[in-house]
C-alpha positions in Angstrom: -2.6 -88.2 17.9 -3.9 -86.6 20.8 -7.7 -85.3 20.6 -6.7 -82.4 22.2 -4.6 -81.6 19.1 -7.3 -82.1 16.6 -10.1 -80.1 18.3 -7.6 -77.4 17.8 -8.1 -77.4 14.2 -10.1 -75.1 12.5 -13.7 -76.1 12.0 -16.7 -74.8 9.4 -18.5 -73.4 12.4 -15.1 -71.4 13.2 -14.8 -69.7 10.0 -18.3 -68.4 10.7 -17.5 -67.6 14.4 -15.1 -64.8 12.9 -17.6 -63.0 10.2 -20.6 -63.7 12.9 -19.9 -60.5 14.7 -19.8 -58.2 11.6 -23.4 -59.9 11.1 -24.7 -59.1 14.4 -23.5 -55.7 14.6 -25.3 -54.8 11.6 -22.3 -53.8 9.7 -22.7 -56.1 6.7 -26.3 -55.0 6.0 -25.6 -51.9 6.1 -22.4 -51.8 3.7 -24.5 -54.4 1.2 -27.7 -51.8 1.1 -25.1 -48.9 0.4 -23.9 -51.2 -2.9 -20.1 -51.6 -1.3 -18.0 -54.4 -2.4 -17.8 -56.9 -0.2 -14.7 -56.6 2.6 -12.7 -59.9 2.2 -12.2 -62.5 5.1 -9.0 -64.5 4.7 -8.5 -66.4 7.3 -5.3 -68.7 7.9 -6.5 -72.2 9.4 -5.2 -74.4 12.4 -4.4 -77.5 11.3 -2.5 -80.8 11.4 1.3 -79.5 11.4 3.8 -81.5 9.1 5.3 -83.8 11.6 1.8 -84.6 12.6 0.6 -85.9 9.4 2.2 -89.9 9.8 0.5 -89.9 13.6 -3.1 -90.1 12.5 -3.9 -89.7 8.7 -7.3 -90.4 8.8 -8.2 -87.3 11.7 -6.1 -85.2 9.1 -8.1 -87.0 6.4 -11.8 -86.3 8.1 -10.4 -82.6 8.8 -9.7 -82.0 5.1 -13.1 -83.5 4.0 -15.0 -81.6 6.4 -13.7 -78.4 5.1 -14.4 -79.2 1.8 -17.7 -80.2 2.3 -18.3 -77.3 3.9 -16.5 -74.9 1.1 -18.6 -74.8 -2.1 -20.5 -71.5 -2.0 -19.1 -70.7 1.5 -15.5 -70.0 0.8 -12.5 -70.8 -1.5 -9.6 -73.1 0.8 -6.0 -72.1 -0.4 -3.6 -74.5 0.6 -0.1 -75.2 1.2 2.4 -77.9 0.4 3.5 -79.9 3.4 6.3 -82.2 4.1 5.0 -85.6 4.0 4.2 -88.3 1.1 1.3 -89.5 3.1 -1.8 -87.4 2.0 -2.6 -86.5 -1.8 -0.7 -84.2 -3.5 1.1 -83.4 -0.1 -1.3 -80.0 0.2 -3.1 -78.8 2.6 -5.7 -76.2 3.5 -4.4 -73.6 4.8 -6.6 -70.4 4.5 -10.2 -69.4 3.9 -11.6 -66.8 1.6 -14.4 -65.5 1.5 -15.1 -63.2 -1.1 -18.5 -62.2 -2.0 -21.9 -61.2 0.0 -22.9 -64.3 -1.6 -20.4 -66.7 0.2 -20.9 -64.9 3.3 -24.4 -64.7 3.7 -24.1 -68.9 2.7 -21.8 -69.5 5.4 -23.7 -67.7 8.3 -27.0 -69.2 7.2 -28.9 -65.9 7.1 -30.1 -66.0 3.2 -34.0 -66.2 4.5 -32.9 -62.7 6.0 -31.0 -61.4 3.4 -34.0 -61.9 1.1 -36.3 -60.0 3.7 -33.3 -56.8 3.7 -33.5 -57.3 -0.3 -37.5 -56.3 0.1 -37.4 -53.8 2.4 -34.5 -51.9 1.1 -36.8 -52.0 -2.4 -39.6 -50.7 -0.4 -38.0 -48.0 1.7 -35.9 -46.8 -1.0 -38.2 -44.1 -2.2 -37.9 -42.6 1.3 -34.3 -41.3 2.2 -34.9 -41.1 5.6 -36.1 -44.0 6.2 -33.7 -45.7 4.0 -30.9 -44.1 5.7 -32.6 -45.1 9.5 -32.7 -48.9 8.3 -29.4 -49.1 6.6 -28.1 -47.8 10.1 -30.1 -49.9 12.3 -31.1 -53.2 9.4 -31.8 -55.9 12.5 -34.3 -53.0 13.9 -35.7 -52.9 10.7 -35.4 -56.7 10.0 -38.1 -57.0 13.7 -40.7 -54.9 12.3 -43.1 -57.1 10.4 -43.4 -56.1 7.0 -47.2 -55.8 6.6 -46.4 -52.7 8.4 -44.0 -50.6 6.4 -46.5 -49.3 4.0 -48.4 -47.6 7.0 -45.2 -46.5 8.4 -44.1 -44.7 5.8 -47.4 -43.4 5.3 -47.1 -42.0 8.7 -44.0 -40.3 8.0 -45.3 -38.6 5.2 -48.1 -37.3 7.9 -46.2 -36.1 10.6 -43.6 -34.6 8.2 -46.1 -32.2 6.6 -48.1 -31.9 9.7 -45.1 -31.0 11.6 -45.2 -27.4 13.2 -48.8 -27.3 12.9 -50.2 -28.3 16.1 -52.5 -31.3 15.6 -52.9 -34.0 17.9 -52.1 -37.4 16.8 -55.1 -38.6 17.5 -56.1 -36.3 14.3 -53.6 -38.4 11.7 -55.6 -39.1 8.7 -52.7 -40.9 7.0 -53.9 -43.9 4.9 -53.8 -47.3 6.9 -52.2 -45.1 10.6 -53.9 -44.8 13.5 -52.8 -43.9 16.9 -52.0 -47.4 17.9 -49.7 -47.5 15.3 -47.7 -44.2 15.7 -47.5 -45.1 19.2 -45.8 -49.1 19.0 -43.4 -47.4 16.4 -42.6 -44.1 18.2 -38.9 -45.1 18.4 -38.5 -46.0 15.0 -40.4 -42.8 13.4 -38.5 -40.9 16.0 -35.3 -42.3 15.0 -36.2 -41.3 11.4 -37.2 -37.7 12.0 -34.8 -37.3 14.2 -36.7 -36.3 17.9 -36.8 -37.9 21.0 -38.4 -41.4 21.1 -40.1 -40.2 24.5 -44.1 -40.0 23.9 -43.6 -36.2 24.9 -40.6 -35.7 23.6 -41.6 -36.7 20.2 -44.5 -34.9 20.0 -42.8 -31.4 21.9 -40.1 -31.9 18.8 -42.7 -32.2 16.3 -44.2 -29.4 17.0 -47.8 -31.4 17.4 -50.3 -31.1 19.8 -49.0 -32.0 23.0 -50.7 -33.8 26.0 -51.1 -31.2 28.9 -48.8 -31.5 31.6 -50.6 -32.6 35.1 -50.2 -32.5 38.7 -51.4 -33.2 41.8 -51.2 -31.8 45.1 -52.8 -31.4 48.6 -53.6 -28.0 49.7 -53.7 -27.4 53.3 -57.1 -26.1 55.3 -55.8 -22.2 54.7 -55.2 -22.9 51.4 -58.0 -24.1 49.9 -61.2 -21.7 50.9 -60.5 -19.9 47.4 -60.2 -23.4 45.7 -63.1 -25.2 47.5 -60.8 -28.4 46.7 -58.3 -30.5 48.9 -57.1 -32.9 46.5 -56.4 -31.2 43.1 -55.1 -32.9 39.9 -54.9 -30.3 37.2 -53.2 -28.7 33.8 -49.5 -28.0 34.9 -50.2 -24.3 33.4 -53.2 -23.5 35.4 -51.2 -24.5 38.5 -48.7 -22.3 37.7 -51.3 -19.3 37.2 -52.8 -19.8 40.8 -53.0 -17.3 42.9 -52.2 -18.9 46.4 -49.5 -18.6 49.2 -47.9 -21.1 50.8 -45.7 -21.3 54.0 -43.8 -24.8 52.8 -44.0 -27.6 50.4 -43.2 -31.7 50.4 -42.6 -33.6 47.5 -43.1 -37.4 47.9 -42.8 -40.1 45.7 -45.3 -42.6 46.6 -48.9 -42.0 46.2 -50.1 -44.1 49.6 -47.4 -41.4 51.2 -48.7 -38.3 49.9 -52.2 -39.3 51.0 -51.2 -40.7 54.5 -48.2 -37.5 55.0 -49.1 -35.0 57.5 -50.2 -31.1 56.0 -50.0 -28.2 57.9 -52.8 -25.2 57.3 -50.6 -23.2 55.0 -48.9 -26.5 53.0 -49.2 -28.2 50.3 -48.0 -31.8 49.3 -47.0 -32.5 46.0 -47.2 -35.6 43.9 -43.9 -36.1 42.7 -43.9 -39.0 40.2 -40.6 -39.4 39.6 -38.7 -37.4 36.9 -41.7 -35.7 36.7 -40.8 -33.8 39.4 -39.4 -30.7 37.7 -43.2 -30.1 36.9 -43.7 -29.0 40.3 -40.8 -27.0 40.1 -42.4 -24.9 37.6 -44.9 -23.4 40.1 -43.6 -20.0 41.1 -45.4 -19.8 44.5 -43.0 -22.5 45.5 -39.7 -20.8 45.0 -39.2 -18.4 47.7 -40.8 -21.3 50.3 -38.5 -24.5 52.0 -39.2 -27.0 50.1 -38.6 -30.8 51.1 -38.0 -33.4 49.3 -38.5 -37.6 50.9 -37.7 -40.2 47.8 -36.8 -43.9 47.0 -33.5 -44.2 49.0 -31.8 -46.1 45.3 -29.5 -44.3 43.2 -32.6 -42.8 40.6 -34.0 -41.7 44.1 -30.7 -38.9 44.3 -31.0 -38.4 40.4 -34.8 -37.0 41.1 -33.8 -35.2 44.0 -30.5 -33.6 41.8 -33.3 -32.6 38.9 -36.2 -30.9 41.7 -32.7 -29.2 42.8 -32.0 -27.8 39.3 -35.4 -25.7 39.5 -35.8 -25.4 43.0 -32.4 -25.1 44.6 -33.6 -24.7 48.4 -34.7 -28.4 48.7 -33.7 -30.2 51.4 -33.8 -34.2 51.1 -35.0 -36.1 54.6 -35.4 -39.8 55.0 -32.6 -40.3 52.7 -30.1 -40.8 55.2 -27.8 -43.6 56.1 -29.4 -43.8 59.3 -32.9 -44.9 57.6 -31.2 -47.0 55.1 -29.1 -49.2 57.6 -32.5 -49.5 60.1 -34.8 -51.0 57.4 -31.6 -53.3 55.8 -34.7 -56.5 55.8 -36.9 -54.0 54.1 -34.3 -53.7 51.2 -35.2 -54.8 47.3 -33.1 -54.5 44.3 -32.9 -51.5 41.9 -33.2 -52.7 38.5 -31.2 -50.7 36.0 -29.4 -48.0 38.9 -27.7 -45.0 37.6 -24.1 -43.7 38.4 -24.9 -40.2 36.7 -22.8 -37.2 38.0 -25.0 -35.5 40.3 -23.7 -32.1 41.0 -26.5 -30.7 43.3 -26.5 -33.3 46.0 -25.2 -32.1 49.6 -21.8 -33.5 50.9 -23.9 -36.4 52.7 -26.2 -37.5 50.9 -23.5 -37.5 47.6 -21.8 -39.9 50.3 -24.7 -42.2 50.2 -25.4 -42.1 46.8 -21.5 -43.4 46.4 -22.3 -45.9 48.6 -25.3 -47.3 46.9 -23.3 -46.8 43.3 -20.7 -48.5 44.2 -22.8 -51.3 46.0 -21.0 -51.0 49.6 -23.9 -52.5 51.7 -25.3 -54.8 49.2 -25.1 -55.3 45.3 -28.2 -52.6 43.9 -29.7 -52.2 47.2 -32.9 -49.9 47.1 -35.0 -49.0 50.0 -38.7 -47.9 48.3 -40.6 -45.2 50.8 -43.7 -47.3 50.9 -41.2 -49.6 52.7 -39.9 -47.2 55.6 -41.6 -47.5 58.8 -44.0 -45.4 59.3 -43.4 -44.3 63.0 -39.9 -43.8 61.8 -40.8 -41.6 59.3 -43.2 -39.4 61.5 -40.3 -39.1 64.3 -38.0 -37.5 61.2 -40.6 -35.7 59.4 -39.5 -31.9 58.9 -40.2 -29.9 61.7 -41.9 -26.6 59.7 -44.2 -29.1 57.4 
């Protein structure tokens, strides 16, 4: 017999293969920890067909004694009569059953982990939240180390009855929590009280004490004589209480650029810092100004400019053309993780070149950072009334 034939039979390791994914998806965890019967595999077997059997009895032979070496505790074999004299009772395998969380969790080798899921769902079970978070995510649950559920939950307990209130995390008094803590299993108390994983979004949602929002900026020469200050990093909400007037604004992205770009007397240069930005689009002595906007010519590049849009709608994107893109092609790195986001507030051309960077016309995840741009280039372009 050809041993082309035989490797098509059906192996051990392929009667796993086809419960494996149900494993790694999380799905038999989580229908165990709920107490649900276990959902059957039958599976019908490749093997050795009857006019096959007289070619090479002793393949069929090591096929059949594989399986059922393989079988006890793993899965039941049902077979079949076949046409042929030649091999025992003239039966072979030809289906697999598995039939309990017992046989499965045998077959895929993962009783060291089953016994781990047994423990924690004895240990979370008090807490229906968190119960409910690991039975929907049980390989999450199965990384964290288990030392540090008790202090988890502990920390639940905190921020539930603290919630509303206020207080900064750095105020938890919860037995065996500390910051640290809270902070290397944000997403997973997040996940469990149902906010944002974000570290402000999670503490916004929570109603906790929240880190004050920040900004910087450079204030042009006719700006500043109230301020005394050219350089100015302060509380989001005082900046939005100045008192000052100011002719125009630029937003950068790069700190090197926003201490090397040119500022007229009645400017000011802001600090963008990426999706950050829309902090500077709080500040209402910017709204009836132009305001310009030069970032990362990459696809997250047009996402930040399609966010400062949303709160300042007048802002006008330069350096972000195809011109300056095609000129510095040796100057090009890769985006990481680009986005292909709808971006309803771009401008006919640079949507254009945002298309072509999605759909990676020039190169595959081409990114152009500003530190990157030539400088003379960038001078020669930079906005006439800034």
């Amino acid at each position: 017999m050809a041993e082309r034939d035989v490797t098509r039979w059906t192996t051990p390791s392929d009667i796993a293969a086809r419960l494996r994914p149900r494993w790694r998806s999380g799905a038999l965890l989580t229908a165990y920890a709920a107490g649900e019967p276990f959902p059957p595999l039958d599976l019908p077997l490749r093997g050795p067909r009857a006019r096959e059997l007289g070619e090479d009895l002793a393949a069929v032979r090591a096929w059949v004694a594989a399986l059922e070496r393989a079988a006890p505790g793993r899965f039941d074999l049902v077979r079949r009569p076949v046409g042929a004299r030649t091999i025992g009772a003239s039966e072979l395998p030809a289906r697999a059953v598995v039939s309990s969380w017992s046989q499965a969790w045998r077959l895929l080798d993962v009783e060291p982990e089953v016994r781990r899921w047994d423990a924690l769902v004895r240990t979370l079970s008090p807490d229906s939240d968190a119960f409910g978070w690991a039975a929907e995510h049980p390989h999450a649950a199965l990384v964290v180390e288990p030392r540090d559920w008790p202090a988890i939950l502990s920390a639940l307990a905190w921020l539930r009855a603290e919630r509303g209130s206020g207080r900064r995390l750095r105020e938890i008094t919860a037995p065996g929590v500390d910051t640290k803590l809270v902070e290397r299993h944000r997403g997973l108390l997040a996940g469990v009280l149902g906010v944002p994983g974000s570290a402000d979004g999670f503490v916004e949602a929570l109603g906790l004490g929240a880190k004050p929002a920040r900004l910087r900026l450079r204030l042009g020469t006719d700006v500043r004589p109230g301020l005394g200050l050219s350089d100015v990093t302060a509380p989001l909400d005082e900046l939005v209480a100045l008192d000052v007037r100011v002719s125009s604004a630029v937003v950068v992205e790069n700190e090197t650029t926003f201490l090397a770009a040119p500022l007229p007397p009645t400017g000011v240069l802001v600090f963008g810092e990426g999706f950050r930005v829309s902090r500077a689009g709080r500040l209402p002595w910017l709204a009836q100004v132009p305001v310009h906007y030069w970032g990362d010519l990459d696809t997250h590049g047009f996402a930040i400019l399609d966010q400062l849009r949303a709160w300042l709608p007048q802002t006008r994107s330069f350096l972000m053309d195809r011109d300056t893109l095609l000129e510095h092609r040796g100057r090009w790195v890769t985006e990481p993780t680009p986005t292909s986001a709808a971006l309803p507030r771009l401008t006919e051309g640079e949507a254009s070149i945002y298309e072509d960077l999605v759909t990676d016309r020039y190169a595959a995840r081409v990114r152009l950072e500003q530190e990157r741009v030539d400088w003379a280039w960038a001078q020669e372009r930079w906005p006439v009334d800034c």
